[in-house]
C-alpha positions in Angstrom: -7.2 -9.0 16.6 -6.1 -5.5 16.2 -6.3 -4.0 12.2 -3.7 -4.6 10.1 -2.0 -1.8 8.1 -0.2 -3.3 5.0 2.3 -0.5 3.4 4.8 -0.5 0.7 5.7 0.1 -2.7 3.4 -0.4 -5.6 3.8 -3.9 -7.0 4.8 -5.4 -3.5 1.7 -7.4 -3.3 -0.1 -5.1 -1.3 -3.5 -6.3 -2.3 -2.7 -9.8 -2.8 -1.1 -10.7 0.8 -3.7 -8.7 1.9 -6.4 -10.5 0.6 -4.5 -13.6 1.9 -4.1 -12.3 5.3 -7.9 -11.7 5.8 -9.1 -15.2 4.7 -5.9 -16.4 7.5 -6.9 -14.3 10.4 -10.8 -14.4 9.4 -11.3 -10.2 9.5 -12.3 -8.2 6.5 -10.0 -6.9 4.0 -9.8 -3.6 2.3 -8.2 -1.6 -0.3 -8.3 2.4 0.6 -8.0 3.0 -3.6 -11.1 0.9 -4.0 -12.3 2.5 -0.7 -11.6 6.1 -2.1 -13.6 4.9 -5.2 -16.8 3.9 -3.4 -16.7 7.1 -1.4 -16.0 9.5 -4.3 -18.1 7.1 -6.8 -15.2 7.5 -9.4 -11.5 5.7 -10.1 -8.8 7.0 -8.7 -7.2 7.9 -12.2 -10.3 10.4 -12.8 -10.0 11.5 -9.4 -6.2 12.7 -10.7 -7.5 14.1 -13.7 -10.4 16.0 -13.0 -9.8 17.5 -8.9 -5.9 16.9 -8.6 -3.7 14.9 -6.9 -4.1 18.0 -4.2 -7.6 16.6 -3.7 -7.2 12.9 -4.0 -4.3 12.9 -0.9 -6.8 15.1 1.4 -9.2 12.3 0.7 -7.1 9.4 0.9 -6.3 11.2 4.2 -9.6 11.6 5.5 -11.1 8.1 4.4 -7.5 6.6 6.5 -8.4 8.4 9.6 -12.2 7.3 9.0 -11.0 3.6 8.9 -8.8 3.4 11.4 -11.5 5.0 14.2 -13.8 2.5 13.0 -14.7 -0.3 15.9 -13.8 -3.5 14.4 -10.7 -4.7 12.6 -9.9 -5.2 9.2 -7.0 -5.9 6.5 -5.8 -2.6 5.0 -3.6 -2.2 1.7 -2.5 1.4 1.6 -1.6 2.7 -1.5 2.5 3.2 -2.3 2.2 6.9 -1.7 -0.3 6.9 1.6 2.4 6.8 4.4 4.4 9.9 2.8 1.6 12.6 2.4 0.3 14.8 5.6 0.8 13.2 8.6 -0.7 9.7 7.5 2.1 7.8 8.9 2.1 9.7 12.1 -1.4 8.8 12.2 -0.7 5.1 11.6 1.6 4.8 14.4 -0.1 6.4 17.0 -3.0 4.4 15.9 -3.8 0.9 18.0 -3.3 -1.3 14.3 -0.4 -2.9 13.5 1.7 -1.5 10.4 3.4 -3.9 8.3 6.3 -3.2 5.5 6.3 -5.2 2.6 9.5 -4.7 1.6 10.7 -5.4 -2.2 13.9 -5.2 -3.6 14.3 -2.8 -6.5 14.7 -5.8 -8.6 11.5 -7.8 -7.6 9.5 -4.1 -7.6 10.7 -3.5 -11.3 10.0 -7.1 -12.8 6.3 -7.3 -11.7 5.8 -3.5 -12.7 7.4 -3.9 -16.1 4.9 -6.6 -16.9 2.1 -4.5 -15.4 3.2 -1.1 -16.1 -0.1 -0.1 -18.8 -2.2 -0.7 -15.6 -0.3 1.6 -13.6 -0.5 5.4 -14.8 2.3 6.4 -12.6 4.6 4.2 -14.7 2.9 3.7 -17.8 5.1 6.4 -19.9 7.9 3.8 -19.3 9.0 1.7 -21.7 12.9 0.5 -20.6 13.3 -1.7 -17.9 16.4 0.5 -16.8 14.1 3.8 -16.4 12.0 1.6 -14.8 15.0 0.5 -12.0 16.1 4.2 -11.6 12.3 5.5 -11.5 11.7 3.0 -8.8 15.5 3.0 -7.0 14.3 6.9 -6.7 11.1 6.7 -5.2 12.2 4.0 -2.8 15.0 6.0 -1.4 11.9 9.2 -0.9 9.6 7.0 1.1 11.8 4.6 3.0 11.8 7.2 5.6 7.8 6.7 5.9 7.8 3.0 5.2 10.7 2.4 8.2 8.3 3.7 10.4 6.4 0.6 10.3 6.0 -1.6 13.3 7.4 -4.9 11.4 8.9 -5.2 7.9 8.4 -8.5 6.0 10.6 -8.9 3.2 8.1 -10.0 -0.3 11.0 -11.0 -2.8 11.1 -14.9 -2.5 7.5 -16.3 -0.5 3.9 -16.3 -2.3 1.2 -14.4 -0.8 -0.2 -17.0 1.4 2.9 -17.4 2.9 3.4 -13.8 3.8 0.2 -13.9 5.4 1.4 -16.6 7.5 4.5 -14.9 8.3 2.4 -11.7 9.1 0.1 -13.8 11.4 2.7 -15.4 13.2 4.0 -12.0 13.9 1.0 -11.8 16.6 
């Protein structure tokens, strides 16, 4: 089994198939935030506020690269933005792991993050459901052109983690 690259928009269950998908194909799963974290020993959010977001994508760059040299396979969650900074999705592509899209409609994206959205500082300012549509309909329509590149899409709106993760393992 090759490493598993899981992309896509925040609130797309990322970390939650991905989780699933390492107990189903029995290889370890990480998260490059919580990844970034360990490195730098601080969260991402002060990573924002004290070097920049200038800083945090040459990392998130860098510690992307490091994993995907790395000898043995794991799960990956990206984090939404990865893919659309440097050449990250080049890198991913030309890379021997297997990118997967999870793909959520605008809809599904916007009623987990509404819930969710005082965990999320990227959102957290937002406090109407139809900002919240527009913000995300936006940002969708920016990194499509990065997320399309992925070797498979698997669309997240209507199966629970677990069976993503089937869906994804079947795909090999």
């Amino acid at each position: 089994m090759d490493t598993i690259i899981l992309i896509g928009y925040m609130g797309c269950g990322k970390s939650r198939v991905g989780k699933a998908l390492s107990q189903s194909v029995d290889i370890p799963y990480v998260d490059l935030d919580s990844y970034i974290e360990k490195q730098e020993k601080m969260s991402v959010k002060s990573i924002f506020e004290r070097k920049g977001e200038l800083y945090f994508r040459k990392k998130e760059r860098t510690y992307l690269e490091k994993l995907l040299l790395q000898k043995d396979p794991i799960v990956l969650s990206l984090g939404g933005g990865t893919p659309c900074y440097y050449d990250s999705m080049d890198l991913i592509t030309n890379s021997n792991a297997h990118s997967i899209y999870l793909k959520a409609s605008i809809k599904t994206l916007a009623d987990r993050l509404f819930k969710e959205r005082n965990k999320r500082p990227m959102i957290s300012h937002i406090n109407n459901e139809e900002v919240l549509l527009e913000y995300i309909g936006k940002h969708l329509f920016e990194r499509l052109p990065f997320y399309s590149k992925a070797d498979h899409s698997v669309s997240v709106d209507s199966d629970t983690p677990e069976e993503l993760a089937l869906k994804i393992k079947n795909l090999f």
